[in-house]
N, C-alpha and C positions, 0 to 999 in steps of 0.2 A: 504494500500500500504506500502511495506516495503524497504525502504533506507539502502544503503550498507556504512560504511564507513569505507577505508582501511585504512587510518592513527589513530591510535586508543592512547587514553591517558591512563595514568595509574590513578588509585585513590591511596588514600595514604594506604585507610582501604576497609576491605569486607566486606558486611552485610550477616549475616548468617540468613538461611533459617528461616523465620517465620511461615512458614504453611498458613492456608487461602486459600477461595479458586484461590485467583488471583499468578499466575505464578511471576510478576514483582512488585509483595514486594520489596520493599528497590531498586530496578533498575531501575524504571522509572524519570526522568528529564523532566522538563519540557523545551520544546523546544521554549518556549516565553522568558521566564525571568531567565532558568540556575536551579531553585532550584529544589528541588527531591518531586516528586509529590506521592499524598497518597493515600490509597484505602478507598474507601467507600462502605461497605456491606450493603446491602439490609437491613429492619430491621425484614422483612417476611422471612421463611425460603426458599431458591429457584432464591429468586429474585438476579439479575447479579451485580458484583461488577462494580465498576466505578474506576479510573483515577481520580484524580483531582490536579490541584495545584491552594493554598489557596493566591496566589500569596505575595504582601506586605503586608502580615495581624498587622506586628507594628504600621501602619497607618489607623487610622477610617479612614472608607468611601472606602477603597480601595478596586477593585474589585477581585475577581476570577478570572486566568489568564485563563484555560482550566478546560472542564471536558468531558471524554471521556469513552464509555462504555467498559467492560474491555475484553469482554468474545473475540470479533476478531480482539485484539490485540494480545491477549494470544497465538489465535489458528495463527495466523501471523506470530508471533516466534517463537511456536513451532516447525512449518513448516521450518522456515528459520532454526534452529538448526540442524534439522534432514539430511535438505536438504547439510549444512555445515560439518556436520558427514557422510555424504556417502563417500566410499574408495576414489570415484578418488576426493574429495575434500582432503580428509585427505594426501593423498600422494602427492597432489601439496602443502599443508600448510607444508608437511615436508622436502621438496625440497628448498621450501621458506625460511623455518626454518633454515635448513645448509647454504645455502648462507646469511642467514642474519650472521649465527654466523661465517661465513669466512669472510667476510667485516667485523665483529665486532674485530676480529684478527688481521687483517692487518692493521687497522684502532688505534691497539693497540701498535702494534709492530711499526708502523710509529710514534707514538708518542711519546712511549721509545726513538727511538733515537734523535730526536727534544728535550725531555727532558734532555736527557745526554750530547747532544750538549749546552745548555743553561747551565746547569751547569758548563761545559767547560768552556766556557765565563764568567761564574760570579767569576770562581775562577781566569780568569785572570787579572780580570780587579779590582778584590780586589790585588791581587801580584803588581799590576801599582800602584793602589792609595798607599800600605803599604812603595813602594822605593822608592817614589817622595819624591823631598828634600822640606820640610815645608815651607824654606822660601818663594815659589813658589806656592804662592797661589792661583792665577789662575788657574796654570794649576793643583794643587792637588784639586780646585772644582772642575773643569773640568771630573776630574778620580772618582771622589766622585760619582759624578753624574751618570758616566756609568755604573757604581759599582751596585749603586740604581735600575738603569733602568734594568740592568744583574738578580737583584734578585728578580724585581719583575715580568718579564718575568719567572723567573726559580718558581716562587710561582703561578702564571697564570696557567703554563702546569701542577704544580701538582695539580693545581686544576681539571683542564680538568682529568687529568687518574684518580683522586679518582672518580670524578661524572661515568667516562665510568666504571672503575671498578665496580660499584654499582650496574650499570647497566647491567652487564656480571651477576654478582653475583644475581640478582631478576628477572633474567629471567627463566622461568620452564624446566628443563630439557625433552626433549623426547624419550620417549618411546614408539618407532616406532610399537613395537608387543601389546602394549597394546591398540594404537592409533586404526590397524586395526582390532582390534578385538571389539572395541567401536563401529566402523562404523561396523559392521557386525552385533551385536546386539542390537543397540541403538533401531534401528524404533520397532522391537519387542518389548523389553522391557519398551518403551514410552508406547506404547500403550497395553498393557499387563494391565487386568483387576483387576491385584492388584498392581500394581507403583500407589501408593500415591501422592497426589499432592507436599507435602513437599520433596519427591524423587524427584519431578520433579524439586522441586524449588534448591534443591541443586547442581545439573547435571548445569540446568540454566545458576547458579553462578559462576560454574568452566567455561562455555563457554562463557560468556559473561560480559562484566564490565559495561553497563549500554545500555538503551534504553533511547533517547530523544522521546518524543514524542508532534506531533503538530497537530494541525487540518486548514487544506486546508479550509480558509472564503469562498470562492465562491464554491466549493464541498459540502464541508463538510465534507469532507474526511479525514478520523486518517493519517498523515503518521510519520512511524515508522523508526526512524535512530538506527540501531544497531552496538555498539561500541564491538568486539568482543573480547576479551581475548588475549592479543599480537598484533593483528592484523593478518588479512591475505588478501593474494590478490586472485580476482574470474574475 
């Protein structure tokens, strides 16, 4: 079973494609304990990879969090990728995509002037404390004070636009004609008799920032939470 989530995190780094034959090299998480779970190859040639995370292993005695077989997890994902890449999904991720980067604008532009405003403020309230008369010590703390509170407000918003800026700045550009031209050929080319698996594992990597995976005690059942690349809504 495969779990959708639309609020999606970033990683700081990408693990580039290893090859093998399991699909979610370096993407799988374990959905128990948080850490990035490992594959384990058959040692016979044929035999199916496995999932596993070795859970606290700094601690004797400590158990194995999951281990989960890999081959209908693989074909799970695959399926949700593909099924993610068809046009009318790709045209609602790019509709999605422009409204997020119009809120990202106006969200930015709002800020600007809350920042310029605070600045406004701080320089007046340094001009008050600079032409109070010293002997007047009250009230030139009093302005000291505002002064303070004026610039560390004006230091708070530049924090906020450098983090948003970052954030404008590490977001992927789209391109919308190479977008449908992906969902037009992807399902061919997946499954095309010479795509590689490391071809796959690469494709993956560009759609997807990681896979949690858990397994349902009273089923038994794998379910799959897929964090996908930006996020998108379905």
């Amino acid at each position: 079973m495969i779990a959708e989530n639309t609020h999606m995190k970033k990683r700081a780094s990408r693990r580039s494609a290893r090859g093998g034959r399991a699909l979610l090299t370096g993407l799988a998480r374990c959905g128990r304990c948080g850490r990035m779970m490992r594959v384990n190859y058959g040692m016979r040639a044929g035999h199916a990879h496995r999932y596993y995370c070795r859970g606290d292993e700094a601690h004797v005695g400590a158990f194995r969090c999951i281990g989960i077989g890999g081959i209908r997890i693989d074909k799970a994902v695959a399926t949700a990728i593909l099924e993610a890449v068809s046009e009318h999904a790709v045209e609602a991720a790019i509709r999605a995509a422009q409204q997020t980067s119009r809120a990202g604008d106006d969200a930015r532009r709002a800020l600007a002037c809350e920042l310029e405003e605070a600045r406004y403020e701080a320089s007046l309230a340094a001009r008050r404390y600079e032409i109070v008369d010293p002997t007047k010590r009250l009230v030139a703390r009093e302005l000291e004070a505002r002064w303070n509170a004026a610039l560390e407000r004006v230091a708070h918003l530049e924090e906020r636009a450098a983090l948003l800026a970052r954030e404008v700045a590490s977001r992927p550009a789209i391109n919308q004609t190479q977008l449908m031209t992906l969902a037009h050929d992807l399902p061919a080319a997946w499954n095309a008799p010479g795509t590689d698996m490391r071809t796959k594992q690469r494709l993956t990597r560009i759609l997807i920032q990681e896979v949690v995976i858990d397994l349902d005690d009273n089923t038994n059942e794998a379910i799959a939470t897929v964090h996908w690349t930006g996020g998108r809504q379905r």
